[in-house]
C-alpha positions in Angstrom: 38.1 21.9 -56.5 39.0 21.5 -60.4 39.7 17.2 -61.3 42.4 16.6 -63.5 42.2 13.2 -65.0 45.4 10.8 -64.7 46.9 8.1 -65.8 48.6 5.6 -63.0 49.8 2.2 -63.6 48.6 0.2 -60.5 49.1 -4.1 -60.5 46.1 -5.8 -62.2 44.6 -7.6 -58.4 45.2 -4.4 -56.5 42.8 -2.4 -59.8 40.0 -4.9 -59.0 39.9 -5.1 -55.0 39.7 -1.3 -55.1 37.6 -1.3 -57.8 35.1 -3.6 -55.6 35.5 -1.8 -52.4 34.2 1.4 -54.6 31.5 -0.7 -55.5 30.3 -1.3 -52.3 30.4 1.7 -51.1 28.5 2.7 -53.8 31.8 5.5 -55.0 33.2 6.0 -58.4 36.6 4.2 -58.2 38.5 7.6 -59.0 36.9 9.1 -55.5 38.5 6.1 -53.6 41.5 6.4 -54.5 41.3 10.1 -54.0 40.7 9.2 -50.3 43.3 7.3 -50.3 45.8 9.5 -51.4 44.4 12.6 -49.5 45.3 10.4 -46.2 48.7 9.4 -47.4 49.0 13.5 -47.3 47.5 13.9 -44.1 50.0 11.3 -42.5 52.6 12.6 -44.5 52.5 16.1 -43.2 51.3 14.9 -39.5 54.5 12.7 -39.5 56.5 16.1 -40.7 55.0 18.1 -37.6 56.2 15.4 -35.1 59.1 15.0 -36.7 59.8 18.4 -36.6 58.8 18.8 -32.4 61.1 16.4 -32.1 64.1 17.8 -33.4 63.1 21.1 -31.5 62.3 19.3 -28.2 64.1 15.8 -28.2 62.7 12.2 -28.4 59.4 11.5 -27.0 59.9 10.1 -23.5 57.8 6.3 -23.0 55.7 7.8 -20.9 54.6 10.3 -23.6 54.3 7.7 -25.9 52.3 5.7 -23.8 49.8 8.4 -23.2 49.4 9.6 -27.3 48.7 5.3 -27.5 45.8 5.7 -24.9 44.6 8.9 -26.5 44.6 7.5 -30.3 43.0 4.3 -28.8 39.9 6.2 -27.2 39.6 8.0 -30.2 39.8 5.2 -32.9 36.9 3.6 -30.2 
């Protein structure tokens, strides 16, 4: 994939706590935020598909809701 080089005004505190998490991960800062930004995209367009099966299919129900919690939880585990 081709990199185009930005520029992005961020506040001064956030620059340096990213800029330290890239350091100890041992990352260029510009491949953090990256990251970052390709999973705002991800939820973005995983947000769009539920929000789309709902307006097809209604609300989800608690009980659905309920069981996507359990799934996510033995997942994130």
């Amino acid at each position: 994939m081709a990199t185009k080089k930005v520029t992005i005004a961020l506040d001064g505190s956030m620059v340096e706590s990213l800029a330290g998490a890239a350091e100890k991960e041992g990352i260029p800062l510009s491949r953090l935020v990256a990251g970052a930004a390709e999973r705002e995209l991800r939820l973005r367009a995983g947000r769009a598909i539920v929000q789309q099966g709902q307006a097809e299919h209604g609300a989800f129900t608690p009980e659905e809701l309920a069981a996507a919690r359990a799934e996510m939880a033995v997942a994130d585990a």
